[in-house]
ZAMARSE-69837 format. One record per residue: x, y, z of N, C-alpha, C, O, CB in turn; residue in one letter. Coordinates in steps of 0.1 Angstrom, whole numbers, plus 2048, in hexadecimal, padded with zeros to 3 digits. Each point is the difference from the previous one (the first is absolute). Last residue first. Glycine has a CB too. Layout:
N
XYZXYZXYZXYZXYZa ...
***
This chain:
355
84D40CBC78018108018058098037FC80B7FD7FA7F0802x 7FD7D37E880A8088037FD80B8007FD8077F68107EC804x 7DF7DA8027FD80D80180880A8077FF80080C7F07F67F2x 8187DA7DF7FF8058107FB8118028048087F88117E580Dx 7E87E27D98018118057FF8058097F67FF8078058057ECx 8147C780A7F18087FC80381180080580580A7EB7E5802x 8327F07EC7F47FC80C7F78027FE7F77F87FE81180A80Ex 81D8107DC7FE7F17FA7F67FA8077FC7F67FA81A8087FFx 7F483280C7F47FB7F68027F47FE7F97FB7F78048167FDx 81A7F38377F980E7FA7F87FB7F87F77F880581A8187FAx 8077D081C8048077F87F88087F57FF7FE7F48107F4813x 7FB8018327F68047F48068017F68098088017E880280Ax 8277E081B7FD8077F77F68017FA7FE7F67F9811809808x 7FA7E88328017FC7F27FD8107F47F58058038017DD807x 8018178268077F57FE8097FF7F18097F97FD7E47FD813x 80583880E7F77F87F980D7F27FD80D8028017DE8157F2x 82080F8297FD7F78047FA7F27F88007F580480081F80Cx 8038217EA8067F98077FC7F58027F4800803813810803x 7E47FD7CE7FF80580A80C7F680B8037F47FE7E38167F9x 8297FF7D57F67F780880080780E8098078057FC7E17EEx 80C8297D87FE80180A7F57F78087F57FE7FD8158177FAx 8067EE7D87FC7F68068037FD8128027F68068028057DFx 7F582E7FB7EF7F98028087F38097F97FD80A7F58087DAx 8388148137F680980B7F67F37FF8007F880A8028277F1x 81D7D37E580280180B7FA80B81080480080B80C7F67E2x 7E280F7E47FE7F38008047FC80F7F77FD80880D8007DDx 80482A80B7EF7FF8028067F28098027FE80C7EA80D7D9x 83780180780280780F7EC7FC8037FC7FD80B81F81E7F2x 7F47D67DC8087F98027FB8078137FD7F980A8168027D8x 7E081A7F67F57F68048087F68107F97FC8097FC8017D6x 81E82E8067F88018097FA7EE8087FF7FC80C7FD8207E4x 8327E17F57F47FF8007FA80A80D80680080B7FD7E77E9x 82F81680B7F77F87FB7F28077FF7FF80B8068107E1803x 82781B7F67F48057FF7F77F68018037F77F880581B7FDx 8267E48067F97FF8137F88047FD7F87FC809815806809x 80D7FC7C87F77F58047FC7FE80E7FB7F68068108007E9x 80383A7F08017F680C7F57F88067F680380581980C7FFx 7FD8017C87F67FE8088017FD8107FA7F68047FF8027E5x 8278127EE7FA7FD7FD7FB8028118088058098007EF7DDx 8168318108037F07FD7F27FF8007FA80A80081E7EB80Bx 7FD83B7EA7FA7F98048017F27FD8037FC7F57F481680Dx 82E80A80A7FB7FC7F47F57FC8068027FB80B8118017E5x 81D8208217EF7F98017FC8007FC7FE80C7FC7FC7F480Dx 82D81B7FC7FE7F87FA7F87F48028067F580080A8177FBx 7E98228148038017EE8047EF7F97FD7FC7F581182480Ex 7E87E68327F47FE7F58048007F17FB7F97F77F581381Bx 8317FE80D7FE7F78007F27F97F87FF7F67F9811810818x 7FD8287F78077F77F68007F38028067FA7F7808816806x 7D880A81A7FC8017F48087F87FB7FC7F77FA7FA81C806x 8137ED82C7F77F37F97FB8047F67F87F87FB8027FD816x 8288267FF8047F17FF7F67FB7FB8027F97F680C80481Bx 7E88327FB8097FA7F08057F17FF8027FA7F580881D80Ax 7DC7F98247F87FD7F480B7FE7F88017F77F87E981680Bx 82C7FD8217FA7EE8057F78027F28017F67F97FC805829x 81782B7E380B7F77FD7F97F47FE8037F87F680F813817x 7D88178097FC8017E880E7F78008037FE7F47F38257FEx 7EF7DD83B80B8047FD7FF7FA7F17FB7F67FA81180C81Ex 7CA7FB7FB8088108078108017FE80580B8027EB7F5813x 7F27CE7ED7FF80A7FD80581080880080480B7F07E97EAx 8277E37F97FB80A8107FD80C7F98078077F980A7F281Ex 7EB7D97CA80080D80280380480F7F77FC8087FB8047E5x 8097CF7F27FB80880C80780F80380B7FD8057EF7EB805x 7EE7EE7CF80E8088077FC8068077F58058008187FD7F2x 7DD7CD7F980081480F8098037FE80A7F88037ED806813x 8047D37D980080A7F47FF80E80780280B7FA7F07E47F3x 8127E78308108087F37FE8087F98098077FB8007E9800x 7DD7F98307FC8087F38088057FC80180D8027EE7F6802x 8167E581E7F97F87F77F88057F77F67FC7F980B7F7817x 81C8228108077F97F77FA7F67F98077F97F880880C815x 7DE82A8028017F58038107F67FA8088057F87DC801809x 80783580C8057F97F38047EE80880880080A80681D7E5x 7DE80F8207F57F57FC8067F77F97FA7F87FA7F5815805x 82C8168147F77F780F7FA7FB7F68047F58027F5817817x 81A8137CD80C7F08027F87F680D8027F480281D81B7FAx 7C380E7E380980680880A7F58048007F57FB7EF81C80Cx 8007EF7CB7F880380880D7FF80C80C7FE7FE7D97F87F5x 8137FC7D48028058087FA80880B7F78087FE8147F27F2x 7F87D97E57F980C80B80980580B8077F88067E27FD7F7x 80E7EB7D080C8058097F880780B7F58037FC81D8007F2x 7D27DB7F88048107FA80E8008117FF7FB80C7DD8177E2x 8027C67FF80F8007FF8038108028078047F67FD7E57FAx 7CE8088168028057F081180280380580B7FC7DE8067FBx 80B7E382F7F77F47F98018077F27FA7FA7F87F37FD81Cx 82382181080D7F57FD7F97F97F78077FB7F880680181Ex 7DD82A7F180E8057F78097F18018097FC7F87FA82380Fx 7CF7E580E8027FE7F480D7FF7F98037F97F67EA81180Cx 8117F482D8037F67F97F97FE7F48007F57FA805803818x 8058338038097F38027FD7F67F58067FF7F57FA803824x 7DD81B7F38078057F380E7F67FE8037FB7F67F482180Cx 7EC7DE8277F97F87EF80A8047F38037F97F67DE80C812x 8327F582D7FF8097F47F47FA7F28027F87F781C80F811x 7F87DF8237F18058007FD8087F37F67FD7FA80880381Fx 82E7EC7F67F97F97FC7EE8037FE7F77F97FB8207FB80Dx 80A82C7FD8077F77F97FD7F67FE8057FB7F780780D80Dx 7E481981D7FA8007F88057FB7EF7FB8047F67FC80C81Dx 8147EF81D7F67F58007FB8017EB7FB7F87F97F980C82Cx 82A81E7F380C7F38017F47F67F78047F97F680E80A829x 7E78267F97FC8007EE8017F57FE7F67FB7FB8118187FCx 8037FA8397F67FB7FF7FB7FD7F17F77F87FE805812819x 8218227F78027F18067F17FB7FC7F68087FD81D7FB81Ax 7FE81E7C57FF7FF80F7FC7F08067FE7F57FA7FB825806x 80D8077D08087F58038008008158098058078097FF7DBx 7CD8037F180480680880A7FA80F7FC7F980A7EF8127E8x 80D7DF7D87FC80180B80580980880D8017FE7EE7EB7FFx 80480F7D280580680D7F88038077F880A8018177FE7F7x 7F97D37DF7F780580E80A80880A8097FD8077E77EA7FAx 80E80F7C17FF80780E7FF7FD80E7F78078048038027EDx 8117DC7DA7F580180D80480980D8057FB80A7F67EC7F0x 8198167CB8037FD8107F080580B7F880A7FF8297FE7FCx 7DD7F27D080B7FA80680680080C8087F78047F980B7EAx 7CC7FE7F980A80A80280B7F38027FE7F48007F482580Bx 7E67DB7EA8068027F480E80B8058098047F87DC7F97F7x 7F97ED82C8037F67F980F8057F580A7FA7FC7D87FC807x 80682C81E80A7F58068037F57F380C7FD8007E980781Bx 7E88167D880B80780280F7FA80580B8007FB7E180F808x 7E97E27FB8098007F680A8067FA8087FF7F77EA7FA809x 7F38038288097F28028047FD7F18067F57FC7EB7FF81Bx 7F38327F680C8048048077F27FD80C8017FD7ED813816x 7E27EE7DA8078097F780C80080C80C8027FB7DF80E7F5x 7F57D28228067FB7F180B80D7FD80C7FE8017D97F27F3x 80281B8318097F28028088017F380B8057FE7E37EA811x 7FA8427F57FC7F680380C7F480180B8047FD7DE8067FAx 82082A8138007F67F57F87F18048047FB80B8168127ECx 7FA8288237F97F48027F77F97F07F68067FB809806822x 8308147E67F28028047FC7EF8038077F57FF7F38247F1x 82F7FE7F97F37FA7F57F480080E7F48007FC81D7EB7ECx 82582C8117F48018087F07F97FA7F78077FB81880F80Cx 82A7E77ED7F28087F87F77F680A7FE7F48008088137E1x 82F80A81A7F97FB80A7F28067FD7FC80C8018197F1810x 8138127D57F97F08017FC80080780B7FA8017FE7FA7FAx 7FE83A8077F47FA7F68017F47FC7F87FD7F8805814802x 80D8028378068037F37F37FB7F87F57FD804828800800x 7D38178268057F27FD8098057EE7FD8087F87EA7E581Bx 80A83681780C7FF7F28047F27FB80B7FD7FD80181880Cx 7CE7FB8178078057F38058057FC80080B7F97FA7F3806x 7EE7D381E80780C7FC80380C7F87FF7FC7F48057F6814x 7D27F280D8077FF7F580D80B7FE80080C7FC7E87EB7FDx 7F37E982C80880F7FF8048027F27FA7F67FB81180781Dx 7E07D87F67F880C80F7FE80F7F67F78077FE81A7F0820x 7EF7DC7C680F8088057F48088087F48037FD8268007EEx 7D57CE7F97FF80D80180F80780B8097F98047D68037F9x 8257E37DA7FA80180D7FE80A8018038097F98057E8810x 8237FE7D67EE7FC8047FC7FE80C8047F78087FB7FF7E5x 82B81C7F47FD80280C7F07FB8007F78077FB81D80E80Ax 8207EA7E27F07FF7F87F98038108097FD8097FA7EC7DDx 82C8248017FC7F880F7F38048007FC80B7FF8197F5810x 8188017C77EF80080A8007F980B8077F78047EC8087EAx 84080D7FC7F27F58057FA80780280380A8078037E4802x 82182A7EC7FA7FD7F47F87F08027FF7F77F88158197FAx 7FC8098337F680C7F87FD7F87F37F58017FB81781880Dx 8097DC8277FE7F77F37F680B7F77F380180280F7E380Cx 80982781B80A7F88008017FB7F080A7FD7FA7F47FE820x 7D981F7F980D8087FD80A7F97FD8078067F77F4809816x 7E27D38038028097F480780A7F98047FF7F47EF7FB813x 8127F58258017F47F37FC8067F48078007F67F47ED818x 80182A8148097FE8038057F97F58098037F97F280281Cx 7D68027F280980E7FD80F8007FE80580A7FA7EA7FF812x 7F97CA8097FE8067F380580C7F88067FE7F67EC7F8812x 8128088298077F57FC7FE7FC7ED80A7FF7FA7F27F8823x 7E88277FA80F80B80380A7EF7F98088027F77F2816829x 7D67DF7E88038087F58118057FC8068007F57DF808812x 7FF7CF81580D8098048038097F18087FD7F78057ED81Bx 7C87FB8018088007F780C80C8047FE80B8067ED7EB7E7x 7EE7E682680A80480580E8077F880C7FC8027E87F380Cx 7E48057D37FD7FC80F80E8018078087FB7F97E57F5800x 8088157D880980C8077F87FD80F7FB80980680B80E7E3x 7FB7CB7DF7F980480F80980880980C7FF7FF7E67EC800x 8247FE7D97F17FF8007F77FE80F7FC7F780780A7FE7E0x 8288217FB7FC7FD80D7EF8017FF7F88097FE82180380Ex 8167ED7D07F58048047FD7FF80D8087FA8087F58027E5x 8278107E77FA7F680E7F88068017FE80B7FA80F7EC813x 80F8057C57F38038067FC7F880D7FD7F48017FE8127E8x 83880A7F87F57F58087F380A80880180A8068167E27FFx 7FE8287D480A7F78017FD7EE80C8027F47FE80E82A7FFx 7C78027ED8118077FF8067F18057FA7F67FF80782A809x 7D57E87D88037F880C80F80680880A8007F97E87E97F9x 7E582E7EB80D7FD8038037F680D7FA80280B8098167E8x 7D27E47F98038088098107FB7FB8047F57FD7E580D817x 7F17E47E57FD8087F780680D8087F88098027F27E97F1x 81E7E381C8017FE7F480180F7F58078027F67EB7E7815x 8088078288088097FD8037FF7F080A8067FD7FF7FA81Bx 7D27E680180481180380780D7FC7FD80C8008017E880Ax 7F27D87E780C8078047FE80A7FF8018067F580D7EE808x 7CE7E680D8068097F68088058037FF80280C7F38017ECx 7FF7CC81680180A80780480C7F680A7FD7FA7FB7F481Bx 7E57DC7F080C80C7F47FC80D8057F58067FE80D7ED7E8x 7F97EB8417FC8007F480880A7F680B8078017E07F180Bx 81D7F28208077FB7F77F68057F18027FA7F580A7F081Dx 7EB82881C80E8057FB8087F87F380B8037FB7F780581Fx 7D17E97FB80380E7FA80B80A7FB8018097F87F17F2814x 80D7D78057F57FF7F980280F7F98048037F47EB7EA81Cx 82680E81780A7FC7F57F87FE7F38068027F58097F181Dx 7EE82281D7F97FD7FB8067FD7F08028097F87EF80281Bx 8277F38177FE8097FC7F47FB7F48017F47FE81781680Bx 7FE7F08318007FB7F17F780C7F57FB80B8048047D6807x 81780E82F7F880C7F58047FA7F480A7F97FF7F782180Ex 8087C481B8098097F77F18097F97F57FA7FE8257F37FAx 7E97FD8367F97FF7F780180B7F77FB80B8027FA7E880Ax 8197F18238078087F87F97FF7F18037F67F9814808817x 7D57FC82A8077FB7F18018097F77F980A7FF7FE7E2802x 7FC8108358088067F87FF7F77F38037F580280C815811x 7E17EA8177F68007F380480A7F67F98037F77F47F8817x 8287FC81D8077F47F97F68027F68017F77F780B7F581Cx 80983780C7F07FD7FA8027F57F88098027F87EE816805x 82A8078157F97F680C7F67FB7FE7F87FD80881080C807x 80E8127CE8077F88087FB7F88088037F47FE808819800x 7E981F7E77F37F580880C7F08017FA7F57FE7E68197F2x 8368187FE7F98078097F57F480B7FD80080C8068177E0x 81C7E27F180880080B7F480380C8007FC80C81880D7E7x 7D77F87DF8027F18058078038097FB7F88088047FA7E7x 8048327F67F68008078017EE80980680080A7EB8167E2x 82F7EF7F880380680B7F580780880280680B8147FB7E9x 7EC7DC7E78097FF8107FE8098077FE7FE80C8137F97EDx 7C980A7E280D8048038087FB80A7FD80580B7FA80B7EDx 7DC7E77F880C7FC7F28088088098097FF7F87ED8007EAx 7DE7ED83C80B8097F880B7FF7F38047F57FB7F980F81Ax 7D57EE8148047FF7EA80C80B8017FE80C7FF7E57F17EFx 8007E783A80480E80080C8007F480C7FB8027ED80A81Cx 7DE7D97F680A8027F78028118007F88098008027E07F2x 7E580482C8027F47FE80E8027F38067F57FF7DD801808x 81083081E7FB7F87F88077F47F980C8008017E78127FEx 80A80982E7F37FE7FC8007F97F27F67F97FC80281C813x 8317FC8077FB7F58067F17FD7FE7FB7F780781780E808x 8058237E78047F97F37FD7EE8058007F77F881781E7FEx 7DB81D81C7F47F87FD8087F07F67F97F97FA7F2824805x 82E8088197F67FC8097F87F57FB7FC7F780780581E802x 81F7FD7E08097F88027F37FA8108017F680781F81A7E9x 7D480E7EB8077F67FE8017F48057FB7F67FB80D81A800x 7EB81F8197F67F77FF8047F57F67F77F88017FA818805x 83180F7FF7FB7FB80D7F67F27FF8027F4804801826804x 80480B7D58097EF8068037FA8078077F67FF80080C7FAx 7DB8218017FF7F37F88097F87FC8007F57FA7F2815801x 80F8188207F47FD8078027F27F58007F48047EE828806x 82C80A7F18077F78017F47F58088067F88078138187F8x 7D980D7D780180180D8077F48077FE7F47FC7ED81B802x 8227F97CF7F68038048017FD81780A7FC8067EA7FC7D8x 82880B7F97FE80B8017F780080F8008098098037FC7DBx 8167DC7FB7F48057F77FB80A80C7F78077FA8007E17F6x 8287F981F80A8097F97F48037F98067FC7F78147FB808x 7DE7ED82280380A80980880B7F580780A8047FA7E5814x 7E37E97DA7F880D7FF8078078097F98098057F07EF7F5x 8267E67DE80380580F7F780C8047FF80B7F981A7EE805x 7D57E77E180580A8018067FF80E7FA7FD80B7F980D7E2x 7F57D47FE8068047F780780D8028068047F67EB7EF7FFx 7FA7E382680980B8028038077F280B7FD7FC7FF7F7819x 7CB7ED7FD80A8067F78068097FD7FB8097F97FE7EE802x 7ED7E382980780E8008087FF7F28097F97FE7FA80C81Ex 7D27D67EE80F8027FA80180F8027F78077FC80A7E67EFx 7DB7EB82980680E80180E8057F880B7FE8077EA7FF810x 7DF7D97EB80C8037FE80480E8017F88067FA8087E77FAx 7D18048208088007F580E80580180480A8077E77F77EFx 7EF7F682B8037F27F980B8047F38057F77FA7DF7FD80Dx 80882C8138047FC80A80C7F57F880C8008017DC806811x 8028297E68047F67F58077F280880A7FC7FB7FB81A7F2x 7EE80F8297F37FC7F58017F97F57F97FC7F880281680Cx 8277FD8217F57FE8057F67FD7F77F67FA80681181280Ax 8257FF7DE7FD7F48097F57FB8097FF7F48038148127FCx 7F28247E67FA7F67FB8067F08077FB7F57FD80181E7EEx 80381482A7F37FD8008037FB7F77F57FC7FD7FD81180Dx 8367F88027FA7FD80C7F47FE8007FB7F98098138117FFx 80E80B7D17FE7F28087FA8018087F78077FC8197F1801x 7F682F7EE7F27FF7FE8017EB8097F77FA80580381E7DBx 82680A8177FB8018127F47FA8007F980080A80F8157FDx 8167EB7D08037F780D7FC80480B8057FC80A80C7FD7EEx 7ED81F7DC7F67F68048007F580E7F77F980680980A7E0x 82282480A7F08078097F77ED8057FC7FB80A7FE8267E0x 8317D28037FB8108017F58038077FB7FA80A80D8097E1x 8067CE7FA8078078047F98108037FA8077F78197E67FDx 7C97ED7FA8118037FE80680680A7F880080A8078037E1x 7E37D18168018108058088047F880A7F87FD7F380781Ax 7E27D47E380A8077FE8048108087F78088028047E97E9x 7E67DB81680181180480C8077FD8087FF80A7EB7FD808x 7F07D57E98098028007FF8138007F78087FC8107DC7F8x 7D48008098087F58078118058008097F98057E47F27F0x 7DC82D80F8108027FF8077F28028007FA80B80081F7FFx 7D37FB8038017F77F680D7FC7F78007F97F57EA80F80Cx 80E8198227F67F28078067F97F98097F98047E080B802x 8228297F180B7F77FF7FA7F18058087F680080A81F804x 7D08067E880C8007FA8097F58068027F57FC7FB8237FFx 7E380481F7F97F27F88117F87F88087F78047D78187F5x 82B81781F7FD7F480E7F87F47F48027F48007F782081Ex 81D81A7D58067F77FB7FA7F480B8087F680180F81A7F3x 7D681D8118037FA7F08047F17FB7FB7F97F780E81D809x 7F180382E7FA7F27FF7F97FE7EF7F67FA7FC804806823x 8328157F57FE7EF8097ED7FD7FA7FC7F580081980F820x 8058257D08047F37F97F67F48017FA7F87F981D80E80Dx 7EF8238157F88047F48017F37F87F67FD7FA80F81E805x 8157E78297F48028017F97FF7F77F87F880180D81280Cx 82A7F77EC7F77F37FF7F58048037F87FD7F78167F380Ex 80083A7F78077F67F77F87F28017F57FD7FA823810809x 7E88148207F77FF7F57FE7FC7F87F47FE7FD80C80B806x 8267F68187F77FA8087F48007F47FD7F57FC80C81381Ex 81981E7E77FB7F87F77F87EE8007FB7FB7F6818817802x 7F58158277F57FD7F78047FB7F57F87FF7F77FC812811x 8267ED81C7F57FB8047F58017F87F57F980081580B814x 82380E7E07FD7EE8047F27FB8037FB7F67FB81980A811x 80782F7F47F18027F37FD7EB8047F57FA8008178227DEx 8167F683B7F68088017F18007FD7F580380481D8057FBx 81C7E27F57FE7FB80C7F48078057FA7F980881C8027FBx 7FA8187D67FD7F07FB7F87FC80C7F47FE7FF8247FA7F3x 7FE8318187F58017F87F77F27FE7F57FD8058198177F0x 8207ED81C7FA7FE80C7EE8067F67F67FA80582580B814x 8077F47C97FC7F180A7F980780B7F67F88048207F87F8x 7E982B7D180A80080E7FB7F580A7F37FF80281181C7FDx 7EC7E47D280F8057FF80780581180C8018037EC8097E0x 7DA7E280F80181080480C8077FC80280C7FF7F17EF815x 7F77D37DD80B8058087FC80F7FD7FC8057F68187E7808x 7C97EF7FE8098067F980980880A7FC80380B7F57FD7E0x 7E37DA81480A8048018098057F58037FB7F57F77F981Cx 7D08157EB8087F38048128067FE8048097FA7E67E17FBx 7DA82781880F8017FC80C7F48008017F88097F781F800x 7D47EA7F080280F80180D80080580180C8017E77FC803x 80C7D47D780180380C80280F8068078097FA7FF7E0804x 7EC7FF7D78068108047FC7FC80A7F480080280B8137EEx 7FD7C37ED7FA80C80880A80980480B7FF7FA7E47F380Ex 8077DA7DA80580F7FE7FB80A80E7F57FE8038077FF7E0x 8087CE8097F680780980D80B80180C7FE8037E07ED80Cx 8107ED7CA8038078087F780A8097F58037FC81B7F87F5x 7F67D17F27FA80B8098018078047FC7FE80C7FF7FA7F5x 80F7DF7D980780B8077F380D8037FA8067F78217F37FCx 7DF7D87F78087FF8098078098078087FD8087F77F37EEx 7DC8117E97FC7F780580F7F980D7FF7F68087EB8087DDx 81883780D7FC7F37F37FC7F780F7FF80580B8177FB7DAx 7E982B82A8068047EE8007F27F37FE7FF7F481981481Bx 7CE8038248047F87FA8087FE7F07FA8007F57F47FD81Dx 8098218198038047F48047EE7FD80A7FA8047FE8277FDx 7E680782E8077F17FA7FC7FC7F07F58047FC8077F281Dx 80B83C8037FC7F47FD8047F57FC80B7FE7FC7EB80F802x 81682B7F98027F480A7F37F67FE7F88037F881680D81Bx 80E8047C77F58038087FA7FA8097FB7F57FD8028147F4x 83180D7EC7F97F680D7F38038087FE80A8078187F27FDx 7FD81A7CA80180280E7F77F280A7F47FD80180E8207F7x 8157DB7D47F380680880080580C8077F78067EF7FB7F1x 82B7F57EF7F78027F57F88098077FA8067F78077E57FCx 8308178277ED7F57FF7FB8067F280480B7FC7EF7F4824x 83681A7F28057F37F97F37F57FC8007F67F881980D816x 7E382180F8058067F28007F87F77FA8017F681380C811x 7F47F08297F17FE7FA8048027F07F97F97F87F681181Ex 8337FB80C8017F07FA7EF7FE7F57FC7F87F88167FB826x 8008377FD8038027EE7FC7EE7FD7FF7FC7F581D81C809x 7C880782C8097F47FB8027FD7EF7F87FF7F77FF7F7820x 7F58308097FF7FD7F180E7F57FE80A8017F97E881A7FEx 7FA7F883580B8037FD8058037EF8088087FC7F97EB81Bx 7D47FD7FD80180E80080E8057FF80180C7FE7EB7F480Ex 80D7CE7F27F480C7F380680D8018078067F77DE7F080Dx 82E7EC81C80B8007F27F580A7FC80480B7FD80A7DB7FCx 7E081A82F80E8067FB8078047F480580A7FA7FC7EC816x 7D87EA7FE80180C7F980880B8037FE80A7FA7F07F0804x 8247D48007F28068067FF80F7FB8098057F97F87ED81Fx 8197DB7DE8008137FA7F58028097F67F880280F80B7E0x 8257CE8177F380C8097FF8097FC80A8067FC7F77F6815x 8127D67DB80280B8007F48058057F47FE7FC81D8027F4x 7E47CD81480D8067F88008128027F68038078087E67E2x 7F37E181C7FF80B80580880680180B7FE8047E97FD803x 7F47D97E580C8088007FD80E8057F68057FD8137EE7EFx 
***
């Protein structure tokens, strides 16, 4: 699996994602059990946007450094590879050498993010749509990423899921030892977050909380005082929060390209996998998802419809499209190289070596 880039940028920048580790990262290779291996390093730089294109177009050539520094980390590794995962982002410049070192093994692209709406150099979506003929499955849960790789018949549609093992344990109520006011939402995570669209909702509804988990760039001031700022929180305490509240937040920042994140949202599909109502911009709102209300955000007419529409919304039981983390594994491992006759099926065969 190959996954999120840091070179010493992120160090000397002080990347907030380190916060969240038991430990600061130390490059090298790290055996953790008898089936998971990770290889850690600080490339001396990997892709990021400047914020101006002809900059992006400037700085291109060094990031080049990126796979350089990779190709001959990852050359034993991937020898022994029957299957190769990418995700989405920086990691996709790294194809081309692991098609070369990994000759004999399956190739899955995993789109989990649009990367022309996360910010980053238009270099890498380019390289997408350059490298989407190198592998054997290209994974999406969204139609509307799926438009994009069209001419790719290794397109398949592979719903996101939720770890259900964990979210089905007894979970404590948060709000037990706290006045509860009238309804308690929430927003579990501020990845593309539209604050001004919250502020809005809050003021609207003074006698609801609006619970906020994650980290924020900025902090306004004058957030009223429902809207309670909690920060970055480990899995469980935030997914008990979500268990026990009554409406699910996503204000998404409402621009082109969010559209993907109705079926990608992890916070999404906690709030559908615990029945909770949710609200978010009217571009993310589906018809195969009834429980979204949707908002234009910037006019207080459009929040007042879907508050009042939320007042009457109840949480229901469980949406039966959630399924399982295991369910999306399962359909990646049973990735085959082009051409092979016949499926591998993963551990019913033999383990396969995944990097």
């Amino acid at each position: 699996m190959i996954t999120v880039g840091y070179s010493w940028v992120s160090k000397v920048r002080g990347d907030k994602r380190f916060a969240t580790l038991d430990g600061k990262p130390v490059p090298g290779i790290h055996d953790h059990d008898e089936t998971l291996t990770s290889i850690f390093g600080y490339s001396p730089l990997h892709p990021f946007s400047l914020r101006r294109p002809f900059l992006d177009r400037l700085a291109r050539p060094l990031h080049q450094s990126f796979p350089a520094y990779w190709r001959k980390k990852l050359k034993a590794p991937l020898a022994k590879a029957d299957l190769v995962v990418i995700e989405s982002g920086q990691p996709v410049m790294l194809s081309p050498l692991v098609r070369r070192f990994a000759r004999d093994a399956a190739m899955v692209y995993r789109v989990n993010d649009d990367v022309n709406v996360l910010g980053l150099p238009a270099f890498i979506g380019e390289a997408e749509l350059k490298y989407a003929g190198l592998f054997d499955r290209i994974s999406v849960a969204s139609p509307h990423l799926a438009r994009r790789f069209a001419a790719y018949p290794s397109v398949q549609m592979d719903p996101m899921g939720v770890s259900k093992s964990l979210l089905d344990q007894d979970l404590p109520d948060p709000f037990e030892h706290r006045e509860r006011a009238e309804r308690e939402a929430v927003c579990a995570g501020t990845t593309q977050f539209d604050m001004d669209a919250v502020l809005s909702m809050a003021r609207l509804r003074p006698n609801w909380n609006f619970h906020i988990f994650g980290r924020l760039r900025g902090t306004p001031s004058d957030i009223p005082g429902n809207l309670i700022l909690h920060g970055e929180m480990p899995f469980l305490e935030t997914a008990a929060w979500i268990k026990h509240a009554d409406i699910g937040l996503a204000p998404y920042l409402d621009k082109p390209g969010v559209e993907y994140q109705t079926a990608h949202s992890n916070r999404m599909l906690m709030y559908r996998y615990f029945g909770l109502p949710m609200i978010g911009p009217k571009r993310i709102c589906d018809p195969a998802v009834p429980s979204l209300v949707g908002y234009e955000p910037g006019q207080e007419v459009s929040f007042v419809a879907a508050l009042d529409r939320l007042d009457q919304m109840k949480r229901t039981l469980a949406d039966p499209a959630i399924q399982d983390w295991s369910v999306l594994a399962e359909r990646i491992a049973s990735t085959v190289p082009a051409g092979q006759a016949h499926a591998r099926t993963g551990h019913h065969e033999r383990a396969r070596n995944i990097a």
